[in-house]
C-alpha positions in Angstrom: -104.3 0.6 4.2 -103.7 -3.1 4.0 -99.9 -4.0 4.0 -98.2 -5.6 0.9 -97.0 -9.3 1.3 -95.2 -9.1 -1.8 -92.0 -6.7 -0.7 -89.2 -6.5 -3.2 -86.6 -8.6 -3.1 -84.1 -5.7 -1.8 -86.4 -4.6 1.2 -86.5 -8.6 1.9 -82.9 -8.7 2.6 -82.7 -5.3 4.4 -85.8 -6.7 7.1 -83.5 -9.7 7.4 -81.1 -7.8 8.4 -83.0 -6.1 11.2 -85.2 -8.9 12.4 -81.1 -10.0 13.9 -82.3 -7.7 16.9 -82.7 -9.3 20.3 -86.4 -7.8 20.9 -89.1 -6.3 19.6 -88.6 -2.8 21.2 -85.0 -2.8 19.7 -86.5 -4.4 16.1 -88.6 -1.2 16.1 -86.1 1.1 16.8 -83.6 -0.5 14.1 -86.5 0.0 12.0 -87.5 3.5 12.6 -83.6 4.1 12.2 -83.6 2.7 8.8 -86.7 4.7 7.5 -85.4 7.5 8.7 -82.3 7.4 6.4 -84.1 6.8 3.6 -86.5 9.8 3.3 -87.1 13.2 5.2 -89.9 16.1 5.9 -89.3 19.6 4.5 -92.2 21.1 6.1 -92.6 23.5 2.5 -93.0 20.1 0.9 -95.8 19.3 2.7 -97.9 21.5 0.4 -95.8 21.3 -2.9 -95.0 17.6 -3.1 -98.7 16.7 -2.1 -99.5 13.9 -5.2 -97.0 11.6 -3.0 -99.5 11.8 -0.1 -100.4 8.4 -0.4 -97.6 6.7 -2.3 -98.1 3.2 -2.0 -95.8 1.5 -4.6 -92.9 -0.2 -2.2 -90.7 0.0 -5.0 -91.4 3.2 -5.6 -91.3 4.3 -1.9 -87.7 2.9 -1.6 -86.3 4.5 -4.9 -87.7 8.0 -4.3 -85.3 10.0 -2.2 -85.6 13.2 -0.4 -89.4 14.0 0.5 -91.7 11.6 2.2 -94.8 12.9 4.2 -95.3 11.2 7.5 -98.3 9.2 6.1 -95.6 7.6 3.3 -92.6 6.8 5.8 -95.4 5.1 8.6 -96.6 3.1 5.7 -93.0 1.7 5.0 -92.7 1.3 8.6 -95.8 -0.5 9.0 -94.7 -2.2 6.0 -91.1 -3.3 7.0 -92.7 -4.3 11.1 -95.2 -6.8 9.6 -93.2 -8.1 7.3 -90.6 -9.0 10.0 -92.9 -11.5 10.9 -92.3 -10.3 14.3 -95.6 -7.7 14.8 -99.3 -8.0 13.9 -101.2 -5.6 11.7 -103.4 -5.4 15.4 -99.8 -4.1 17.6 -100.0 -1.2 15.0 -102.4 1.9 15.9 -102.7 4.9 13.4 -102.7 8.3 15.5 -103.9 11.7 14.1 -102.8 14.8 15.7 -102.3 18.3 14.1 -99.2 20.4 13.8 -99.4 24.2 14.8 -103.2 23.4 15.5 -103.3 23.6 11.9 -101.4 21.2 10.0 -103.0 17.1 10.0 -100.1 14.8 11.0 -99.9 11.3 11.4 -97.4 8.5 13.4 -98.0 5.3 14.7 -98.3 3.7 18.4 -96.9 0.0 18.6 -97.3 -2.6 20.8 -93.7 -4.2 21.6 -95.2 -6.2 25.2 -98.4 -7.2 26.7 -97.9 -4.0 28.6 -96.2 -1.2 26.8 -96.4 0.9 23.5 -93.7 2.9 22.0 -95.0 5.8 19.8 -92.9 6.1 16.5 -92.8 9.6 14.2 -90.0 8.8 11.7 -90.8 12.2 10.0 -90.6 14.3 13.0 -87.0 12.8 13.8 -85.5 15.6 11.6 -87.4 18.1 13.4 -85.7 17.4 16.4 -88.6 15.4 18.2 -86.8 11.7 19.4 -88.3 7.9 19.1 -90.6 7.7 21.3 -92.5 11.5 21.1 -94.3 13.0 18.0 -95.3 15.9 16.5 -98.4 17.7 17.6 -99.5 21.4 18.6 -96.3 23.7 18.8 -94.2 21.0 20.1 -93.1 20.5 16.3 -89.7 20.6 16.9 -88.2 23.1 14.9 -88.7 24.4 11.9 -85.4 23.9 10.0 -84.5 20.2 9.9 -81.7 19.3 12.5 -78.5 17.2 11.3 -79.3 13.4 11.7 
């Protein structure tokens, strides 16, 4: 899904605030941080809040609170990196996994250096899974959501 150019004016000033980071690695982190806050993952919700699968309104993204399925919070993300201005659609890899074997999931592996990737999963945060890992197989974290 292509990224929007045209961000609100709010989520300009907010990537402003987080492009202030020293590097790329810690740009991404500031950035996972902040889409973390904004939304979370009842696993229930997965099933009964499914019409905001593939919410792509920015505005509408950013005023929502509560629910947002993993494919929603990598898309603001995605969004919030290239609009930085410091990463490149190409630094930014989709991944597919399943959860419980059973369950489709996705996050995202970005390139912050020539030679290393850091895998981000803002919705399994909650879950108790850290930056870095994501959810996949039984290694879901658990199944109430942790205090952030």
């Amino acid at each position: 899904m292509p990224v929007p150019r045209n961000i609100p004016k709010k989520l300009e000033i907010q990537i402003q605030k987080l492009t202030r980071q020293k590097n790329k690695e810690e740009l991404l982190h500031s950035c996972f941080d902040f889409v973390v806050s904004k939304n979370s993952g009842e696993r229930i919700n997965v099933f009964s809040k499914f019409t905001r699968l593939y919410k792509l309104d920015i505005d509408d993204i950013l005023e929502t609170k509560g629910y947002a399925h993993c494919t929603t919070m990598n898309y603001l993300l995605r969004t919030i990196l290239i609009n930085s201005g410091k990463f490149k659609d190409a630094d930014i890899n989709t991944k597919l996994t399943n959860i419980w074997f059973l369950i489709p999931h996705q996050y995202l592996e970005i390139k912050v250096s020539q030679n290393k990737k850091i895998i981000a999963d803002p919705w399994a945060k909650q879950f108790g899974i850290p930056f870095g890992k994501y959810a996949h197989g039984f290694s879901a974290g658990t199944i109430l959501r942790t205090k952030r």
